[in-house]
C-alpha positions as CSV (number, residue, x, y, z in Angstrom):
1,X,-17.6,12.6,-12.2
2,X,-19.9,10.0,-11.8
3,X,-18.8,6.8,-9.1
4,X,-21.7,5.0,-9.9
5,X,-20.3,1.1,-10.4
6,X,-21.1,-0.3,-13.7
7,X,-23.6,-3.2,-14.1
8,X,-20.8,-5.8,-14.1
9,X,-19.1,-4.3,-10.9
10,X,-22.7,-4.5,-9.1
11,X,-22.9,-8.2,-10.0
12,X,-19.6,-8.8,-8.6
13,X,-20.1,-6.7,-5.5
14,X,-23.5,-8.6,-5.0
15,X,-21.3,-12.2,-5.2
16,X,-18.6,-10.9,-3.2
17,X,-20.6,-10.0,-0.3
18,X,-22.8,-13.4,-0.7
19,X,-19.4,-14.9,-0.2
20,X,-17.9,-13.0,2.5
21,X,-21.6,-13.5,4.5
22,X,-21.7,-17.5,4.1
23,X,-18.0,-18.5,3.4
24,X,-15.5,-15.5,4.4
25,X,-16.6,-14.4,7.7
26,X,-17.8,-18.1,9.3
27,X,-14.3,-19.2,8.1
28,X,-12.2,-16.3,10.0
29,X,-12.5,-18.7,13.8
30,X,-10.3,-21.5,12.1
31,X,-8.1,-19.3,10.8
32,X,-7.6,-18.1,14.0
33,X,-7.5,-21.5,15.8
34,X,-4.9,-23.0,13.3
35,X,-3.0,-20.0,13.8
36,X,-2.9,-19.8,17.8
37,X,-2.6,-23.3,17.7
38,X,0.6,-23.3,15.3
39,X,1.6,-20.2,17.1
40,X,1.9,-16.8,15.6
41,X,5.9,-17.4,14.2
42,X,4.1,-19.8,11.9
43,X,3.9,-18.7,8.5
44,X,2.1,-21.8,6.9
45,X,-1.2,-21.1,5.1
46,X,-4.4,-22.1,7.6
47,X,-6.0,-25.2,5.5
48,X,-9.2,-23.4,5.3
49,X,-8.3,-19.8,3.0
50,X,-6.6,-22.6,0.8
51,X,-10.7,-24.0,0.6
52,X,-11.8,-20.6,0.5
53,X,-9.7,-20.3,-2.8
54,X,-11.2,-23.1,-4.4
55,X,-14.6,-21.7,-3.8
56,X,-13.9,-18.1,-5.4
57,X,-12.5,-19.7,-8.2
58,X,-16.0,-21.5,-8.6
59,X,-17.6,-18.6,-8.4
60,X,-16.2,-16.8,-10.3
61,X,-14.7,-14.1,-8.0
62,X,-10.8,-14.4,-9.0
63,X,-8.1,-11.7,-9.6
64,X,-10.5,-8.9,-9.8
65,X,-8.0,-6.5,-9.2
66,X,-6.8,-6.7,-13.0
67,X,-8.8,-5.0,-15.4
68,X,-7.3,-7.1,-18.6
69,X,-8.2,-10.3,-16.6
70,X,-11.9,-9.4,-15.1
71,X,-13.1,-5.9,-17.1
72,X,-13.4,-3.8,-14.3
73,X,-11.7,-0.3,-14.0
74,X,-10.2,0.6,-11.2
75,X,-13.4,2.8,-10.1
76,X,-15.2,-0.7,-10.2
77,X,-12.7,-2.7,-8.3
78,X,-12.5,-0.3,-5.5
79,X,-15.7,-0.9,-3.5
80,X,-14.9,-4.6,-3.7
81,X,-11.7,-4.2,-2.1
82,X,-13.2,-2.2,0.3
83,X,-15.2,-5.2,1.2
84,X,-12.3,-7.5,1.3
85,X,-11.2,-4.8,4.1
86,X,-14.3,-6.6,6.6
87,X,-11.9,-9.8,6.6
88,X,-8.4,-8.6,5.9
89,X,-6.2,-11.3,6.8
90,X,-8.5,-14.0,4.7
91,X,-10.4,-11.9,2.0
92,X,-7.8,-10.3,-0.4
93,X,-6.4,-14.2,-0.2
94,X,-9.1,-16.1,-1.0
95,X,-10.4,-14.5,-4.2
96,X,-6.1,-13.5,-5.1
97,X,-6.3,-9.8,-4.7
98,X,-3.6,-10.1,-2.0
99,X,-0.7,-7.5,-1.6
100,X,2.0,-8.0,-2.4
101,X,0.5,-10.3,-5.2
102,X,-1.6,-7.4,-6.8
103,X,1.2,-5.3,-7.4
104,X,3.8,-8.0,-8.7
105,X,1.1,-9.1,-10.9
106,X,0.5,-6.2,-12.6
107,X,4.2,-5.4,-12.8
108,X,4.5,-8.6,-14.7
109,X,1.5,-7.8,-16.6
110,X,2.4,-4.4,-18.2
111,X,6.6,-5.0,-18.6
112,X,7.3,-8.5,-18.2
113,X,8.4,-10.7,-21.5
114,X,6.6,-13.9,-22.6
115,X,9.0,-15.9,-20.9
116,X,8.8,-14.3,-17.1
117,X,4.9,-14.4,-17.5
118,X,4.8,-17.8,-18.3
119,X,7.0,-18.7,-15.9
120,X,6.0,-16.5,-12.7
121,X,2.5,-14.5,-13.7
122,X,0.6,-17.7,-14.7
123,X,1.4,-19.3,-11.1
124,X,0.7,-16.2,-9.5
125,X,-2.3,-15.7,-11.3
126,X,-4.0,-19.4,-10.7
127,X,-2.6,-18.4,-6.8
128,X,-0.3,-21.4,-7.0
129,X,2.4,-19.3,-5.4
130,X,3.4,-16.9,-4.0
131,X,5.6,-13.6,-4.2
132,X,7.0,-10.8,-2.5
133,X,8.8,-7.2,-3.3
134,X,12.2,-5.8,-1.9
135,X,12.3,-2.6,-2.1
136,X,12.7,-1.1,1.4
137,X,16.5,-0.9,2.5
138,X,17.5,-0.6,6.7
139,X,20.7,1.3,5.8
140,X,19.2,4.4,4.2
141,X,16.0,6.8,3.9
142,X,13.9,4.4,2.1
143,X,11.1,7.3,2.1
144,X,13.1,8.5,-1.0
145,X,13.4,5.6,-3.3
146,X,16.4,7.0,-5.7
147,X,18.0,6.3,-2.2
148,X,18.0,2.8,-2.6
149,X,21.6,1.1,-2.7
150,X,21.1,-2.3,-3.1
151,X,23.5,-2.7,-6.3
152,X,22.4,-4.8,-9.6
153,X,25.6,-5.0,-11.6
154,X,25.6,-6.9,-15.1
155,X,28.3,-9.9,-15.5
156,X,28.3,-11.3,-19.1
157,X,24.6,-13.1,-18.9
158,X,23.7,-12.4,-15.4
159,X,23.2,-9.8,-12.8
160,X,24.8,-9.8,-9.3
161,X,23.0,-8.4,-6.2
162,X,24.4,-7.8,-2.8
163,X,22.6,-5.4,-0.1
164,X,20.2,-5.4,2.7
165,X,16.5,-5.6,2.4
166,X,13.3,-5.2,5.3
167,X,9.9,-4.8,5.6
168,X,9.3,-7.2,2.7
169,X,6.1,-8.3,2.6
170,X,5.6,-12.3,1.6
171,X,9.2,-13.4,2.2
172,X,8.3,-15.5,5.1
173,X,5.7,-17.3,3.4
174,X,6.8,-20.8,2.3
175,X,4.4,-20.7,-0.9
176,X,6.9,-18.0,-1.6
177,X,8.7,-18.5,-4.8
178,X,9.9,-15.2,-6.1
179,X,10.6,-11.8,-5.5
180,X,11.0,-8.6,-7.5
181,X,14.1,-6.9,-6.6
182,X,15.0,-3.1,-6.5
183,X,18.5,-1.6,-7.1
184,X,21.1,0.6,-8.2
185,X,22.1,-1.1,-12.1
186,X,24.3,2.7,-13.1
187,X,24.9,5.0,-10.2
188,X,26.1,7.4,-12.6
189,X,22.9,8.1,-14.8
190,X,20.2,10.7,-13.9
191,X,18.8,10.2,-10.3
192,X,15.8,8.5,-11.9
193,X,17.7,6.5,-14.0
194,X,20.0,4.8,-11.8
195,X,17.3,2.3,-10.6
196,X,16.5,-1.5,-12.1
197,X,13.9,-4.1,-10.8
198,X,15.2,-8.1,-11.4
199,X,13.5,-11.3,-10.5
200,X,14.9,-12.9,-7.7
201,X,13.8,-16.8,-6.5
202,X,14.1,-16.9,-2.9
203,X,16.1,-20.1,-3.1
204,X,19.0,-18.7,-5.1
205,X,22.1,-19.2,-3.8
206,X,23.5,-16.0,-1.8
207,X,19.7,-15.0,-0.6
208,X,19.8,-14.8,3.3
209,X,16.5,-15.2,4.9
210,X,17.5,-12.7,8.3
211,X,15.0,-12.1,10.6
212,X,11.1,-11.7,11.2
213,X,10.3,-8.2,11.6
214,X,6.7,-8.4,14.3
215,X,4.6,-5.5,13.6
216,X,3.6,-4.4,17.5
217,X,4.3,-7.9,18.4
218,X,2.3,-9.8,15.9
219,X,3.0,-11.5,13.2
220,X,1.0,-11.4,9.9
221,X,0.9,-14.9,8.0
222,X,2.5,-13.7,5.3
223,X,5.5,-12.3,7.2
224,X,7.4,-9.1,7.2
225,X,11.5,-10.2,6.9
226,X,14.9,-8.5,6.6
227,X,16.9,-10.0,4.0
228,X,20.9,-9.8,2.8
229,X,22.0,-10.1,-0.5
230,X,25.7,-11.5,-1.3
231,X,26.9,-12.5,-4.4
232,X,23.0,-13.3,-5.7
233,X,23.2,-14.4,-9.4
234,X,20.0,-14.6,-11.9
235,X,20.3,-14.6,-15.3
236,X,20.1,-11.6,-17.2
237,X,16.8,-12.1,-18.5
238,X,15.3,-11.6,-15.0
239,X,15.6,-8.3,-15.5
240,X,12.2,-6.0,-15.9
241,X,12.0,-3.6,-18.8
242,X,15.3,-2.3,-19.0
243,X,18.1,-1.0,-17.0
244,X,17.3,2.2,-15.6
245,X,13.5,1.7,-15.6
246,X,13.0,0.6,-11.7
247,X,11.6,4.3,-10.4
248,X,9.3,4.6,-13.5
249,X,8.0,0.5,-12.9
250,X,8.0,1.5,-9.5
251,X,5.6,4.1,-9.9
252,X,3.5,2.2,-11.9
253,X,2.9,-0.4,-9.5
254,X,2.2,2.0,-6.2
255,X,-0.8,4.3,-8.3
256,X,-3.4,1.3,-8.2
257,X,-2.2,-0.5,-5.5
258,X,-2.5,3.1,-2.8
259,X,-6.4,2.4,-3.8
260,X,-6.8,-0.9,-3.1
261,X,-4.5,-0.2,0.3
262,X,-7.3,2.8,0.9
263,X,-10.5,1.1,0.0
264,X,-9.4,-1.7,2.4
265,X,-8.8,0.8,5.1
266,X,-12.1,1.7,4.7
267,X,-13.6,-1.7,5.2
268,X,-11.5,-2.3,8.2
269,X,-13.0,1.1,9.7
270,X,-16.3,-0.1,8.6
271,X,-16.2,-3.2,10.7
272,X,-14.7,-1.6,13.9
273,X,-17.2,1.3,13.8
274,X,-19.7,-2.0,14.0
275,X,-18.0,-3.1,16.5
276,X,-17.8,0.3,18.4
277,X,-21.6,0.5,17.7
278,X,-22.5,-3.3,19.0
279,X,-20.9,-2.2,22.0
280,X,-22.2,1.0,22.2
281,X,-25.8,-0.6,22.7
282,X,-25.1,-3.8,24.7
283,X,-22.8,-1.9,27.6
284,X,-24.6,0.3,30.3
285,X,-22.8,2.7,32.6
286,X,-23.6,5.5,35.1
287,X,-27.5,4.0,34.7
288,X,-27.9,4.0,30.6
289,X,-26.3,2.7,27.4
290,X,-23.3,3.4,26.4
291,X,-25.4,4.7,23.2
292,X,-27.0,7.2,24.9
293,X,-23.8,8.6,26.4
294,X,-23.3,12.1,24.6
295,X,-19.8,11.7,24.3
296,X,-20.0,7.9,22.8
297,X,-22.2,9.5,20.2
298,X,-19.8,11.7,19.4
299,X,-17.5,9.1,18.7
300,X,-19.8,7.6,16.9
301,X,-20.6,10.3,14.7
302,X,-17.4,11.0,14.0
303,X,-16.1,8.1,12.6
304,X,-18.9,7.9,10.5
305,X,-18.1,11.1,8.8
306,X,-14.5,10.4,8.2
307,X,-15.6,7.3,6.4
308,X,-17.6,8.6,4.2
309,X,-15.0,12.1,3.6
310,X,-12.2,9.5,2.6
311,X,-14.4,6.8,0.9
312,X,-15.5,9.9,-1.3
313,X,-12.2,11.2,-2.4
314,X,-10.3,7.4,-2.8
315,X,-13.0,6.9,-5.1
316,X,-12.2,10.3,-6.6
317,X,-8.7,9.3,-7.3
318,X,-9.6,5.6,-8.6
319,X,-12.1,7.6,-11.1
320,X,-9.1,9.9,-12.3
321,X,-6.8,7.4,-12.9
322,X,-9.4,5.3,-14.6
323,X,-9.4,8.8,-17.1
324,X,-6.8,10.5,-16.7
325,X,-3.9,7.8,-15.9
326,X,-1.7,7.4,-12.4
327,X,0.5,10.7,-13.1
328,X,-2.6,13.0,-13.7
329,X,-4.2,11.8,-10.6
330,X,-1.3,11.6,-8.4
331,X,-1.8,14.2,-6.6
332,X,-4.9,12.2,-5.4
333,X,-3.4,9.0,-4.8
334,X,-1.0,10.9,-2.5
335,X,-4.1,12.1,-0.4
336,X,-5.7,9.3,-0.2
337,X,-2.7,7.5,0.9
338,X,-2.9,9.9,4.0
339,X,-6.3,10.1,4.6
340,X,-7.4,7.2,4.7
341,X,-5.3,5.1,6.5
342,X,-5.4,8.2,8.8
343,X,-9.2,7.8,9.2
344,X,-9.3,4.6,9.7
345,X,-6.7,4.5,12.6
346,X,-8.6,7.1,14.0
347,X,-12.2,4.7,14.2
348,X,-10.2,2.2,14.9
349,X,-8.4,4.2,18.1
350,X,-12.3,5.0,19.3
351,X,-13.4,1.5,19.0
352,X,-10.8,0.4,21.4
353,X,-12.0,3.0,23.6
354,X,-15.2,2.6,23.8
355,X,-14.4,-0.8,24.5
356,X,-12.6,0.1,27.2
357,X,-9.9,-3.0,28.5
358,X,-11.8,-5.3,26.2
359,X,-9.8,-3.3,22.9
360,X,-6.7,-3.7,23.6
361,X,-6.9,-7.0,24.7
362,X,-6.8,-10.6,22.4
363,X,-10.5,-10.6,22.9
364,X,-11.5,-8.4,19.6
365,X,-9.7,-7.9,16.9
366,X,-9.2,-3.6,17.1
367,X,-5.8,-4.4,18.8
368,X,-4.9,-6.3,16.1
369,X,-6.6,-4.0,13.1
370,X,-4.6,-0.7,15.1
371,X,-1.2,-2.4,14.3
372,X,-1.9,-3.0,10.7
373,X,-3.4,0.4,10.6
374,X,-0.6,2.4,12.2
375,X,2.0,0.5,10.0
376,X,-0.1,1.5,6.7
377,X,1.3,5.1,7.2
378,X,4.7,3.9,6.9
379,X,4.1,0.9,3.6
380,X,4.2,2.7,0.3
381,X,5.5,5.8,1.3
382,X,5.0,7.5,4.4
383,X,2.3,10.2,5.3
384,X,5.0,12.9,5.0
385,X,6.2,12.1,1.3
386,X,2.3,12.0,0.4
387,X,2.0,15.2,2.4
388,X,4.7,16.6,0.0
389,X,3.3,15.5,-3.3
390,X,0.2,17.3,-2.5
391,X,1.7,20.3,-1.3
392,X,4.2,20.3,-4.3
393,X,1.2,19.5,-7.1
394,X,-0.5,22.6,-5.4
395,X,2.2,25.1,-5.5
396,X,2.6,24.2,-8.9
397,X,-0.2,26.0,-9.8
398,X,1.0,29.0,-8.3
399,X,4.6,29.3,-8.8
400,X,4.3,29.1,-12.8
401,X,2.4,32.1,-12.5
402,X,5.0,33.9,-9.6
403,X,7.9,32.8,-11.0
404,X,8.9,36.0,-13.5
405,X,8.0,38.1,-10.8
406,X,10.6,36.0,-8.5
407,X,13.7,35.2,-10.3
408,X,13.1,37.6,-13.4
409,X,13.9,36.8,-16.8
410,X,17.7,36.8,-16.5
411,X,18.3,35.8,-12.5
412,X,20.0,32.6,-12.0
413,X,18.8,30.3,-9.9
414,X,21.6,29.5,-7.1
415,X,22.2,26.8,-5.6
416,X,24.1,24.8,-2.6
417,X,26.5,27.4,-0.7
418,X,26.3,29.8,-3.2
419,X,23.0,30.2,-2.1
420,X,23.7,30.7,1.5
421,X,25.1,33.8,2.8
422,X,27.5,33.8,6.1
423,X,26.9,31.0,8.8
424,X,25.1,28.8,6.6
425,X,21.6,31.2,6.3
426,X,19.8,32.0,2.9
427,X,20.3,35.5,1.8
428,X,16.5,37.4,1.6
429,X,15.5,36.9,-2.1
430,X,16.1,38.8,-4.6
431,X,13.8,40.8,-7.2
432,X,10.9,42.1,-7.3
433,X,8.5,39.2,-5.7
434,X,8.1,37.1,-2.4
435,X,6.6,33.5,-2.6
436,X,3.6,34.4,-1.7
437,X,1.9,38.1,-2.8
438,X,2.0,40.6,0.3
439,X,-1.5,41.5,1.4
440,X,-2.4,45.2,0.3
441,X,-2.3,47.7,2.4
442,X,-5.1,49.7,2.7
C-alpha cells in the first residue's frame, strides 16, 4: 500500500492550505460575529463563506470531493478534507465539499437520470443551493436502516410520502431546495428490497418543517430538524434508480462519505491538540509550565499517538476503496467510523482540560468542537453497528472454516423458538464443535 498523494493531490493540498492560511482562518471571527449577532436560531448563510466561495472557485479549489469532476481518488481527497477539519463550520462550505452536499452529489452522480441532474446536481454542484437527506426516523431504531417506515407508495404518475423524519442535516437552511428521501416503496419484498430513495423539494405541499433539533445547545448553521410527511406528492420521476434500490444507494453514498467524516475528525483533533499545546506553554502552575507538568505531557503525547493510529488506518480504508471498491473495504470504513471520531473526542476532551474553565466556556471553540464530535458517533451509523461489521467481517473468516464441524453436513439450522429450549434459553449446541476450538489439554 503506498499513501503517498499523487502529484495533482500535492498541488491541491499546497493551494488549499495557502487558502485556509490567508482567506479561511482570518475569515472564521465574522462568521462568528454575524452569527452571535443574528443569534444562534439563525440559519442564514454569514455574508463572508458566501465570499469565501467565490474565491475557491477562482482558485480553482471546487468540489474536490468528486473524482469524475477534479481527478483525485479518494486516497487523494482525504488529506484535503482533513484540512477542511482546521475550520469545520466554514471550510467544507467554501470550496463545496459540505455534508450533506457531498453525499447527495454523488448520489445524483452515479444513479440520477439526465433530467434530475440537470435539474438538482448542476445547482448543487456550482453551490447555488442547497440540499439535505432524510433518512433518520424518531419512531423506530434508525441504527438499522431496513427499519425505516417512512412509506413511498406509487399513484398513477406520482409517489406519496407520509412519516416522520429527524436529525436531517441542511433542512433548516433557507438555500435549501431539495432533499433525498428514504422509504418503505414494497413492505413485502426481501428486507433489502423494501427500501426506495425519491426527491423531495422542501416546498411541496404536505412537507412540515417541525422543530430544530440543538446539538448540546448549539445550533449548527446548517440546522439539524424533525420533519412530518402527510400526503407529500412528487412526480414519479423523482424517484432514484428504481424501487427497491434505497439500501443498496444508501450504501453507496455512506462508503466515501465515513472518510471524508474521519479525515475531518482528524483535522478538528489537529487543531485542539494546538490549542492544548499553546496552552500548555503559555500557563504556569505550582511554579512551572503547564508543559513541563508530567501529567500534561502525557496528555499531550497521547493525543498525538491516536492521531496518527487513526490518520494511518482512514487512509488505509480510503486506499482500499480506491482498489478494491466500498464493499471490499467495508470492514475498514466501519473502523474508521469508530476510531476516529473516537480519537478525536478523546484530544478534544484533554484539550478542554488542560484548559481548565476556559474549555468549556464560549471562550475557545473545544466546547463547541466536543458537541460535534460526540454527535459524530451517532451520524452515519452508530459506534455499535460499526463495532458489528468489524466483528462480523472477522468471524467470517473463521466460521467458513468451523462451520462443518458445527452444524454438520445434514443439521438444520433452527431458528426462532424452535431454537430455544424451556423458559426461553438456547439448548447447548449440537455436534461435534463449539464456536470457538477448546484449548488442548495437555
Amino acid at each position: 500500500m503506498d499513501f503517498e498523494p499523487s502529484t495533482k493531490a500535492q498541488d491541491y493540498l499546497a493551494r488549499l492550505q495557502d487558502f485556509m492560511d490567508t482567506e479561511v482562518v482570518p475569515a472564521e471571527v465574522l462568521y462568528e460575529e454575524y452569527r452571535r449577532e443574528k443569534g444562534y436560531g439563525d440559519h442564514t448563510l454569514p455574508p463572508v463563506v458566501e465570499e469565501l466561495k467565490v474565491k475557491a472557485k477562482e482558485r480553482g479549489l471546487w468540489n474536490l470531493f468528486l473524482p469524475d469532476v477534479s481527478g483525485l481518488s479518494n486516497l487523494d481527497y482525504a488529506s484535503l478534507a482533513e484540512v477542511t477539519g482546521h475550520s469545520i463550520h466554514i471550510a467544507p462550505e467554501a470550496i463545496n465539499c459540505a455534508a450533506p452536499d457531498t453525499g447527495n452529489m454523488e448520489v445524483l452522480h452515479m444513479f440520477g437520470t439526465a433530467e434530475q441532474k440537470a435539474q438538482w446536481l448542476h445547482p448543487l454542484m456550482e453551490g447555488e443551493i442547497r440540499s439535505a437527506f432524510a433518512m433518520t426516523e424518531p419512531d423506530v431504531a434508525s441504527s438499522d436502516a431496513t427499519n425505516i417506515s417512512t412509506s413511498i407508495v406509487r399513484d398513477g404518475d406520482d409517489y406519496v410520502s407520509n412519516g416522520r423524519k429527524w436529525w436531517i442535516p441542511g433542512a433548516a437552511d433557507p438555500r435549501c431546495k431539495i432533499m433525498i428521501v428514504m422509504g418503505k416503496t414494497d413492505p413485502d419484498e426481501t428486507v433489502h428490497r423494501q427500501q426506495s430513495m425519491i426527491l423531495v423539494p422542501l416546498d411541496t405541499p404536505g412537507v412540515e418543517n417541525v422543530r430544530a433539533l440543538p446539538v448540546f445547545g448549539y445550533q449548527d448553521q446548517h440546522g439539524h430538524n424533525e420533519l412530518r410527511f402527510t400526503d407529500v406528492r412528487v412526480p414519479a420521476t423523482n424517484l432514484i434508480g428504481n424501487e427497491g434500490d434505497g439500501f443498496t444507494i444508501a450504501q453507496a453514498r455512506l462508503g466515501p462519505g465515513r472518510i471524508h467524516h474521519c479525515m475531518r475528525s482528524l483535522g478538528i483533533a489537529e487543531r485542539a491538540l494546538k490549542l492544548m499545546c499553546e496552552r500548555a506553554v503559555s500557563r504556569v502552575a505550582f511554579g512551572k509550565p503547564l508543559a513541563q507538568q508530567g501529567v500534561v505531557q502525557q496528555q499531550i503525547a497521547e493525543s498525538r499517538m491516536a492521531i496518527e493510529q487513526a490518520r494511518l488506518l482512514t487512509l488505509k480504508a480510503a486506499w482500499m476503496i480506491d482498489n478494491v471498491g466500498a464493499r471490499g473495504a467495508r470492514a475498514e470504513i466501519a473502523a474508521i467510523k469508530v476510531i476516529a471520531p473516537r480519537g478525536a473526542l478523546e484530544v478534544i476532551d484533554r484539550a478542554i482540560q488542560v484548559h481548565g474553565g476556559g474549555g468549556v466556556s464560549g471562550a475557545f471553540p473545544l466546547a463547541q468542537m466536543y458537541a460535534g464530535m460526540r454527535t459524530l458517533r451517532l451520524a452515519d451509523g452508530p459506534d455499535e453497528v460499526h463495532v458489528r461489521t468489524v466483528a462480523r467481517v472477522e468471524l467470517g473468516k473463521y466460521l467458513q472454516r468451523w462451520r462443518p464441524r458445527l452444524l454438520g453436513p445434514s443439521l438444520p439450522r433452527l431458528r426462532g423458538r424452535r431454537a430455544r429450549g424451556r423458559g426461553g434459553r438456547r439448548p447447548p449446541p449440537e455436534g461435534p464443535g463449539q464456536l470457538l476450538p477448546r484449548t488442548p489439554s495437555r
